[in-house]
C-alpha positions as a Markdown table, in Angstrom:
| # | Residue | x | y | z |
|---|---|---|---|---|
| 1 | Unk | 0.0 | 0.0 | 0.0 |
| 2 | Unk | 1.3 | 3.5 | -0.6 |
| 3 | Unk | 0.5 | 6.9 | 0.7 |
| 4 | Unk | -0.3 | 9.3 | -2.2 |
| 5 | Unk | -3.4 | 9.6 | -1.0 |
| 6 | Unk | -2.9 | 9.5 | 3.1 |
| 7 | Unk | -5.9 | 11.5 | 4.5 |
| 8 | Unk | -7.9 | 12.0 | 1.6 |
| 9 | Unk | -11.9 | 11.1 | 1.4 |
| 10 | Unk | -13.0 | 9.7 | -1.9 |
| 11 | Unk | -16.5 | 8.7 | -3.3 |
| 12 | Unk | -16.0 | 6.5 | -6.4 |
| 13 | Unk | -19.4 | 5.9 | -7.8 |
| 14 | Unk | -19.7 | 2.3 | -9.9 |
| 15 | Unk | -17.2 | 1.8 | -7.9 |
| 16 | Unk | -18.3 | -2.0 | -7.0 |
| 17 | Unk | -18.4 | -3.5 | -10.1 |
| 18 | Unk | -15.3 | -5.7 | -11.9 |
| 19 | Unk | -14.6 | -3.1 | -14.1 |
| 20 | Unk | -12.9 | 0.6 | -14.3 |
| 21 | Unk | -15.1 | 1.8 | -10.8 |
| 22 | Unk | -13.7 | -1.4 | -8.8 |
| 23 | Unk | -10.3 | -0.6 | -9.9 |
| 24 | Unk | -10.1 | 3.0 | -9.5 |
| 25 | Unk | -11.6 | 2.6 | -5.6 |
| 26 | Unk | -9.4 | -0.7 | -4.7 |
| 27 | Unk | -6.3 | 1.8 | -5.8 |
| 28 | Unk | -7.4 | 5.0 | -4.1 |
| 29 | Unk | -7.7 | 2.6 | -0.8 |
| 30 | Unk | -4.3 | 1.5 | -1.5 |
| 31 | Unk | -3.1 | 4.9 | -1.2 |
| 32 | Unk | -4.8 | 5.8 | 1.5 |
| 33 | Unk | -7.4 | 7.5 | 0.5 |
| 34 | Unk | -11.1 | 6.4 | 2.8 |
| 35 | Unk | -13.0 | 5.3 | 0.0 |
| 36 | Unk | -17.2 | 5.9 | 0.0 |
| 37 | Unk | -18.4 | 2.8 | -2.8 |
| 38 | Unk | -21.3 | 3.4 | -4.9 |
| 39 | Unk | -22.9 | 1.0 | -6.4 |
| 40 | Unk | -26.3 | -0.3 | -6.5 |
| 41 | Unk | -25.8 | -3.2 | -8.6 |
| 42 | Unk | -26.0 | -6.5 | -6.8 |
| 43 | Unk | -24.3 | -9.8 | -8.2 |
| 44 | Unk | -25.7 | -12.8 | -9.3 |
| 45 | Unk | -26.8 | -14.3 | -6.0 |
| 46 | Unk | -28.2 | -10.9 | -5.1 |
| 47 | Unk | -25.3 | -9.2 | -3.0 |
| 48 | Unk | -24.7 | -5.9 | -3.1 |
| 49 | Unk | -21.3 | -5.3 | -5.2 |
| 50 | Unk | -20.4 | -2.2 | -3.0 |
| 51 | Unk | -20.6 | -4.2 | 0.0 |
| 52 | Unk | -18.5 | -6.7 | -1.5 |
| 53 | Unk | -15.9 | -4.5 | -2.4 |
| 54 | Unk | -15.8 | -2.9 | 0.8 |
| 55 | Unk | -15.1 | -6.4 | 2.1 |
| 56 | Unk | -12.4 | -6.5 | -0.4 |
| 57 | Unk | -10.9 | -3.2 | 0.5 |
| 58 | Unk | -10.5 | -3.9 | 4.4 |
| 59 | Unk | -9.3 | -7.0 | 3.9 |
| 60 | Unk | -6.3 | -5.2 | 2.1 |
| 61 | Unk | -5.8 | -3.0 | 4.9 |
| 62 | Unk | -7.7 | -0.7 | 3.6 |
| 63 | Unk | -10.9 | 1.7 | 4.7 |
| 64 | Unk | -14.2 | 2.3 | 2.5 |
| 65 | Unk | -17.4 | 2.1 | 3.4 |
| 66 | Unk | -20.4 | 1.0 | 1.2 |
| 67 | Unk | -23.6 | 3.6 | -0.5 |
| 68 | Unk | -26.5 | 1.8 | -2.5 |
| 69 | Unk | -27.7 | 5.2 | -3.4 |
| 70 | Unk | -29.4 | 6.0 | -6.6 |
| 71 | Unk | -27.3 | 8.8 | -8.6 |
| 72 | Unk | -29.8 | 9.4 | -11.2 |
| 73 | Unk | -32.1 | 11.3 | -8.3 |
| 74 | Unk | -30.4 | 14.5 | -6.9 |
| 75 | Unk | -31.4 | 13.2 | -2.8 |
| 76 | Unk | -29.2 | 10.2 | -4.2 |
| 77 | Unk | -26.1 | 12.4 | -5.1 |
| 78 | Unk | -26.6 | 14.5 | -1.6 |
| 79 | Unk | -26.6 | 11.0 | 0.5 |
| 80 | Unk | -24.0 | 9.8 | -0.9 |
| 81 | Unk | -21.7 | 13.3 | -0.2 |
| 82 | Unk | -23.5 | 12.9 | 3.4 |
| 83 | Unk | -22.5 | 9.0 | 3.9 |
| 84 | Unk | -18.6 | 10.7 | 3.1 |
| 85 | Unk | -18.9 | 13.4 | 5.6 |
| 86 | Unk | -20.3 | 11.3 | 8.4 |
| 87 | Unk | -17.7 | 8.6 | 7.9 |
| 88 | Unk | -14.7 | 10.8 | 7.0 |
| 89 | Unk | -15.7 | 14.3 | 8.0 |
| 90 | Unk | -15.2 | 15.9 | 4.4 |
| 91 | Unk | -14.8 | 15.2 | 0.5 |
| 92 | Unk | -11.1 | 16.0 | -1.2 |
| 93 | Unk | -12.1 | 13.4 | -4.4 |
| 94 | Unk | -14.9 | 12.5 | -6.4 |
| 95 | Unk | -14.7 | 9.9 | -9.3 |
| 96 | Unk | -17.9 | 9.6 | -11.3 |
| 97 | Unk | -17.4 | 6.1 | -13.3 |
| 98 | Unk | -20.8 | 4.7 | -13.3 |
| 99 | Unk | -22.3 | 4.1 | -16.5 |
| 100 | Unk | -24.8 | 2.1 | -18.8 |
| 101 | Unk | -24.7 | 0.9 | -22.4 |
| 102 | Unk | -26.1 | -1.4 | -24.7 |
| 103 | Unk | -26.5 | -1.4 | -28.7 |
| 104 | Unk | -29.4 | -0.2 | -30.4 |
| 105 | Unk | -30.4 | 1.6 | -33.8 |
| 106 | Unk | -31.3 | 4.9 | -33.5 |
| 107 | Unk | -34.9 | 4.6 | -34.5 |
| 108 | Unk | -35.4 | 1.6 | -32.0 |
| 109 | Unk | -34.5 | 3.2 | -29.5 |
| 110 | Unk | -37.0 | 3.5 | -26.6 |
| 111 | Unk | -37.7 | 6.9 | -24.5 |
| 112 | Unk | -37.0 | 4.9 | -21.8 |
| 113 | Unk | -33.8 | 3.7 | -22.8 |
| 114 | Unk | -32.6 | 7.3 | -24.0 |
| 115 | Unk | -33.7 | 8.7 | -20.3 |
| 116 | Unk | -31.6 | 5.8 | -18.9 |
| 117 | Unk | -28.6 | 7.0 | -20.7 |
| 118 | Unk | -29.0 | 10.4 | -19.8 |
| 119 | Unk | -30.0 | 9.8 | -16.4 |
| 120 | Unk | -27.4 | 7.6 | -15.7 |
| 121 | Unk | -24.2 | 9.2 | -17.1 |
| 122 | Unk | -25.1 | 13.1 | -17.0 |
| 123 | Unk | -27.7 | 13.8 | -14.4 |
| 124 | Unk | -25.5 | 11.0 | -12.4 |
| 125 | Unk | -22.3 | 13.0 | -12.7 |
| 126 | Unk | -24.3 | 15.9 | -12.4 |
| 127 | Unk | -26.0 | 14.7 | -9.2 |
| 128 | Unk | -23.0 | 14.0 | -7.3 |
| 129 | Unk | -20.6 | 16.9 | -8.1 |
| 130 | Unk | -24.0 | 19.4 | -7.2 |
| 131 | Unk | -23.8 | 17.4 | -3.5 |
| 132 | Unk | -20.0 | 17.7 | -3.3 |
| 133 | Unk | -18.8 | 20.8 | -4.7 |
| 134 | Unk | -19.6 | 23.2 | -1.9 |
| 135 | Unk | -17.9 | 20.7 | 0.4 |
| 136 | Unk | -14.8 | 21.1 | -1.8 |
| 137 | Unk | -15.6 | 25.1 | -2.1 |
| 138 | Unk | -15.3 | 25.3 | 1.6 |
| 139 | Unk | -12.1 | 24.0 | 2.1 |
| 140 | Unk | -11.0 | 25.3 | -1.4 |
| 141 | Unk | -9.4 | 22.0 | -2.6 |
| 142 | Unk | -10.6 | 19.2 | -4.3 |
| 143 | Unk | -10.7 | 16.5 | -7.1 |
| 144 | Unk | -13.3 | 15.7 | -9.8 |
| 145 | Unk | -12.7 | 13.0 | -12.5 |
| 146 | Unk | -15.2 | 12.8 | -14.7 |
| 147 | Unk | -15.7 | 9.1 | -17.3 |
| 148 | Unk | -16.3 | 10.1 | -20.8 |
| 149 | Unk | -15.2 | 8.0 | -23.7 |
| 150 | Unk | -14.0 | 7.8 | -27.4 |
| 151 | Unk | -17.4 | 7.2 | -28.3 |
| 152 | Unk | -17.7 | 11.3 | -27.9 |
| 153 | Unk | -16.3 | 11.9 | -31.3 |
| 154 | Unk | -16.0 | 8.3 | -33.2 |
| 155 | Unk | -19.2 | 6.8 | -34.1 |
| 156 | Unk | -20.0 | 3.4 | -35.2 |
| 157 | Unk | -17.9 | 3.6 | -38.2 |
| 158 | Unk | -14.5 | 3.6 | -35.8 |
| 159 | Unk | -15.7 | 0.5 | -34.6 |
| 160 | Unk | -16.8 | -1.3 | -37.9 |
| 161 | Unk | -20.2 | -1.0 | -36.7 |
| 162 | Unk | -23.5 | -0.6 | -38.1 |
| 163 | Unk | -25.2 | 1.2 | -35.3 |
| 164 | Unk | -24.0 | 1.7 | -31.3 |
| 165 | Unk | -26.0 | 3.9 | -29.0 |
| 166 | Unk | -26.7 | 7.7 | -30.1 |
| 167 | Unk | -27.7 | 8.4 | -26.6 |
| 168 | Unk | -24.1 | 7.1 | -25.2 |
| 169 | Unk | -22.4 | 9.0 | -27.4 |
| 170 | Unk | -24.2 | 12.0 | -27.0 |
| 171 | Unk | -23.9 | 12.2 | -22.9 |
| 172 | Unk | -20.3 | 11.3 | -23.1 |
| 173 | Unk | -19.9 | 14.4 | -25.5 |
| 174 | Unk | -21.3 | 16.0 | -22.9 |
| 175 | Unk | -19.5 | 15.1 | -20.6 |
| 176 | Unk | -16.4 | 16.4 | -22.0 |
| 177 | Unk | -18.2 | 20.1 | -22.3 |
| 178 | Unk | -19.1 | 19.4 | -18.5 |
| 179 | Unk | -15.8 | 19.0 | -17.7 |
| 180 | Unk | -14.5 | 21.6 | -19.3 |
| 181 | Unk | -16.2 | 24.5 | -18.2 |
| 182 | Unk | -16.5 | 23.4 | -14.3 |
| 183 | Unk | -12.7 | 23.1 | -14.5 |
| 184 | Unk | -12.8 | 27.0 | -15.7 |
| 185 | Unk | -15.6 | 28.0 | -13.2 |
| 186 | Unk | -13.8 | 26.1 | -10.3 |
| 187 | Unk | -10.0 | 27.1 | -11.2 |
| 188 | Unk | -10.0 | 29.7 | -8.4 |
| 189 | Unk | -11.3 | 27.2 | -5.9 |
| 190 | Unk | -8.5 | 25.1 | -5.7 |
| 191 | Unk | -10.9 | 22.5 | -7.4 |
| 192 | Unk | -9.6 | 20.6 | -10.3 |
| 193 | Unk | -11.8 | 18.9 | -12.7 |
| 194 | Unk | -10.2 | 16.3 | -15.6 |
| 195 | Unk | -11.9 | 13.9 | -18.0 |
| 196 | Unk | -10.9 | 10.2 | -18.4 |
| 197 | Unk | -11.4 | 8.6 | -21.9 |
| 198 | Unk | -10.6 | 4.6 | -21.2 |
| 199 | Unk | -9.9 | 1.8 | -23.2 |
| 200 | Unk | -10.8 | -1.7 | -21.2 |
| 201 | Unk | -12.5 | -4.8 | -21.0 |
| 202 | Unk | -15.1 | -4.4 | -18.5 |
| 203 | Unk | -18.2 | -6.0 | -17.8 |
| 204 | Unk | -20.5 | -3.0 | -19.3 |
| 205 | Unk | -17.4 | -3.6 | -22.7 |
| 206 | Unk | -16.7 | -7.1 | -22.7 |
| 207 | Unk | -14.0 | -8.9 | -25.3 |
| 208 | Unk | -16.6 | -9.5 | -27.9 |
| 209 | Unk | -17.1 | -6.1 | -28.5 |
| 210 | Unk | -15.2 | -4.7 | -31.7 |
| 211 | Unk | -12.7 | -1.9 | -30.3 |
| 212 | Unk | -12.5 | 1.1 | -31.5 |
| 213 | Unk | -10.5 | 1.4 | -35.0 |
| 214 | Unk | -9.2 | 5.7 | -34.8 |
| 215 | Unk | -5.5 | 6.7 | -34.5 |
| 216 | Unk | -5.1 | 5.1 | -30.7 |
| 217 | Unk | -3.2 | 1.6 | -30.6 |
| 218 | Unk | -5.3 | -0.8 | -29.8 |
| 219 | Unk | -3.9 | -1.5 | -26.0 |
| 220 | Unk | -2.2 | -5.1 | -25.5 |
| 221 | Unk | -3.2 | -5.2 | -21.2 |
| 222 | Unk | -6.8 | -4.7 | -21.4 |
| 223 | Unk | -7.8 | -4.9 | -17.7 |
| 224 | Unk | -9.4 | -1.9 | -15.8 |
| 225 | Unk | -6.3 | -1.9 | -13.5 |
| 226 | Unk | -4.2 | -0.7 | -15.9 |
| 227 | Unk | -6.9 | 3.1 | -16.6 |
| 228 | Unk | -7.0 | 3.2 | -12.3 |
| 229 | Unk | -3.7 | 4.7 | -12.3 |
| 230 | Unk | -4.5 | 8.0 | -14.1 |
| 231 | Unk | -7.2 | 8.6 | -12.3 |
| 232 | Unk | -5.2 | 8.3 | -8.6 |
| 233 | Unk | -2.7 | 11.1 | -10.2 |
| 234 | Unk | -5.0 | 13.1 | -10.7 |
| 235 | Unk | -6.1 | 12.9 | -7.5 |
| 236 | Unk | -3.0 | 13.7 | -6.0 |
| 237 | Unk | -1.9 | 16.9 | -5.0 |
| 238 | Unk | 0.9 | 16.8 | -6.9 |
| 239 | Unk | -1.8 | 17.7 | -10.1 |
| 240 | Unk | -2.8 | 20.4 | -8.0 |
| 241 | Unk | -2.0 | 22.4 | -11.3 |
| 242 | Unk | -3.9 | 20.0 | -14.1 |
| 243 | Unk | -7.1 | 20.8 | -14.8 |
| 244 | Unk | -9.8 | 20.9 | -17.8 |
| 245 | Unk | -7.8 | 17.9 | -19.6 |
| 246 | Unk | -9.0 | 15.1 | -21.3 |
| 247 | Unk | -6.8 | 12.2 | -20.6 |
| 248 | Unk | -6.8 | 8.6 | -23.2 |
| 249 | Unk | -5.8 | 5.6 | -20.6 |
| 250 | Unk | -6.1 | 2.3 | -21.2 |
| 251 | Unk | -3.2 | -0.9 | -20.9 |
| 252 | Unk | 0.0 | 1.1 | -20.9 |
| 253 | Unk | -0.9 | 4.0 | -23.3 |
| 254 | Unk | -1.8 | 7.6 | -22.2 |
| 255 | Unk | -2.6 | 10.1 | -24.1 |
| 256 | Unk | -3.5 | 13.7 | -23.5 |
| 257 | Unk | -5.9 | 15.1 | -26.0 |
| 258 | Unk | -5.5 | 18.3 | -27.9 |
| 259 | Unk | -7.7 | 20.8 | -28.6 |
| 260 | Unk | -8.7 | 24.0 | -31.0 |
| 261 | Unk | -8.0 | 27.1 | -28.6 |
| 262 | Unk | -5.5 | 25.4 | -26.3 |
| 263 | Unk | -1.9 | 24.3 | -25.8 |
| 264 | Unk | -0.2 | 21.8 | -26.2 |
| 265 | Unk | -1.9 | 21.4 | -29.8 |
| 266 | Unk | -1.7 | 17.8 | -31.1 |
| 267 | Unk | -2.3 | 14.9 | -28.9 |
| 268 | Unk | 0.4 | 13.8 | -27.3 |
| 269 | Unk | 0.8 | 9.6 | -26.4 |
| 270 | Unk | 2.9 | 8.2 | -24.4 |
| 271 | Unk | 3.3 | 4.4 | -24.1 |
| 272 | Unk | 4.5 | 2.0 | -21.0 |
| 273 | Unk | 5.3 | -1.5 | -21.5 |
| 274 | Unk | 3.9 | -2.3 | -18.3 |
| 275 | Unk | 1.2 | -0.5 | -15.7 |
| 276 | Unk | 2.2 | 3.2 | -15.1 |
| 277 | Unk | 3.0 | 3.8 | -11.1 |
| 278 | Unk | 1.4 | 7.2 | -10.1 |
| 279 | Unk | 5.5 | 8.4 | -9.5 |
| 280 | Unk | 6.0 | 7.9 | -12.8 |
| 281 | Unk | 2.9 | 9.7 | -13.6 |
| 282 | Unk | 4.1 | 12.3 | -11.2 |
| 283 | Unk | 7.5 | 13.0 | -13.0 |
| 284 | Unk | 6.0 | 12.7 | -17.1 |
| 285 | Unk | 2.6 | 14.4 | -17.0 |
| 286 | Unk | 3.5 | 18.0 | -15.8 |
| 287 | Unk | 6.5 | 17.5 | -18.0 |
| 288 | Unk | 4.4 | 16.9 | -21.0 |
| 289 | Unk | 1.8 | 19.5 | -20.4 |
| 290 | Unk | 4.2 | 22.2 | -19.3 |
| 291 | Unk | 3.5 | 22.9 | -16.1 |
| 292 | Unk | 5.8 | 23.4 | -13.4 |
């Protein structure tokens, strides 16, 4: 176990499922952070995954506690921020990974299935930062990573499809607009607010599915563990200085996205044989973003 995180109160929400949320809250617990789990899905025998990876957690060493709160409901984003501050006293990160997908044409799609998308990826992300920003505004510091996904800007054709899920790749466009102008309105907080773009198999993206053919290699680790490290840099406060990004993750490949109106231009990848370490991240990201 390290110490990056020593102190620190985190709420990861999905984060009790085999995929990118488990990860991301089994490593902040491993850095010390005291992890809040949100998850309401329940296995196949009917146990609640956040419990189980709470169990999972403290039997590392570890501290988290469990919240089978609803995010798609705004009381469900303000009990979850309550659960951290009556367990840990405050909230320094918030990782909103939770998400929904499944393949449909466009004009099959179901009101009902379009709401679920929405509901769960943008009011959900929206839900839980509303609850836990002006706990971060008070003690002006905190972390927000926000899930989005290639699926923003590459439709079915990167993927050899024939249709995907116009809905999904709406709200993860979305996101990325989200994410970019809380980081702006937050700056002078101390609040920092990045976007995550992964590349796994997962539970929700299982092998089967075709990956996505654009100009990112096609990673050769393609377990969740290998995205968690990105997201526990950022949550450090050695990126006390990153902010508004868009970060690619996914087996050993990062990449930091560019953009029109903002330097550095072109995207910039960087590849690791093996799983990045957040001291690595510590001494290459800054580096490559020029910040001091």
């Amino acid at each position: 176990m390290g110490d990056n995180l020593k102190g620190k109160s985190a709420i990861v929400t999905g984060g009790g499922s085999a995929g990118i949320g488990g990860a991301v809250s089994s490593l902040l617990a491993a850095e010390g952070a005291s992890v809040v789990v949100v998850d309401i899905a329940r296995d196949s025998e009917g146990k609640s995954m956040a419990d189980k990876k709470v169990e999972e957690i403290k039997k590392a060493g570890g501290t988290a506690v469990a919240s089978l709160d609803d995010i798609t409901t705004m009381r469900g984003g303000e009990n979850i921020t309550n659960t951290a501050l009556k367990n840990f006293g405050k909230v320094d990160i918030l990782v909103n990974v939770a998400g929904n997908f499944w393949l449909v044409p466009t004009v099959e799609m179901t009101e009902k299935q379009w709401d679920s998308i929405i509901a769960v990826h943008m009011k959900g992300t929206f839900s839980c930062i509303k609850a836990a920003l002006p706990e971060m505004i008070k003690q002006k510091n905190g972390r927000i990573i926000n899930f989005s996904s290639r699926g923003a800007f590459n439709g079915p054709a990167a993927a050899n499809l024939i249709y995907t899920n116009v809905a999904y790749n709406a709200v993860k466009a979305g996101i990325l607009g989200f994410t970019a102008a809380l980081a702006g309105e937050q700056k002078n907080n101390g609040i920092t607010v990045n976007a995550i773009l992964p590349s796994a198999v997962t539970p929700l993206f299982p092998a089967d599915k075709k990956p996505l053919e654009d100009n990112l290699p096609v990673p050769q680790q393609v377990g969740p563990e290998y995205v968690a490290p990105m997201v526990a840099y950022l949550c450090t406060d050695s990126a006390q200085n990153i902010t508004g990004e868009f970060f690619y993750s996914g087996g050993g490949d990062i990449c930091i996205f560019g953009r029109p109106l903002r330097m550095p231009g072109p995207h910039t990848l960087i590849h690791n044989q093996g799983k990045w370490t957040i001291e690595e991240l510590k001494q290459i990201i800054p580096e490559l973003l020029g910040i001091s």
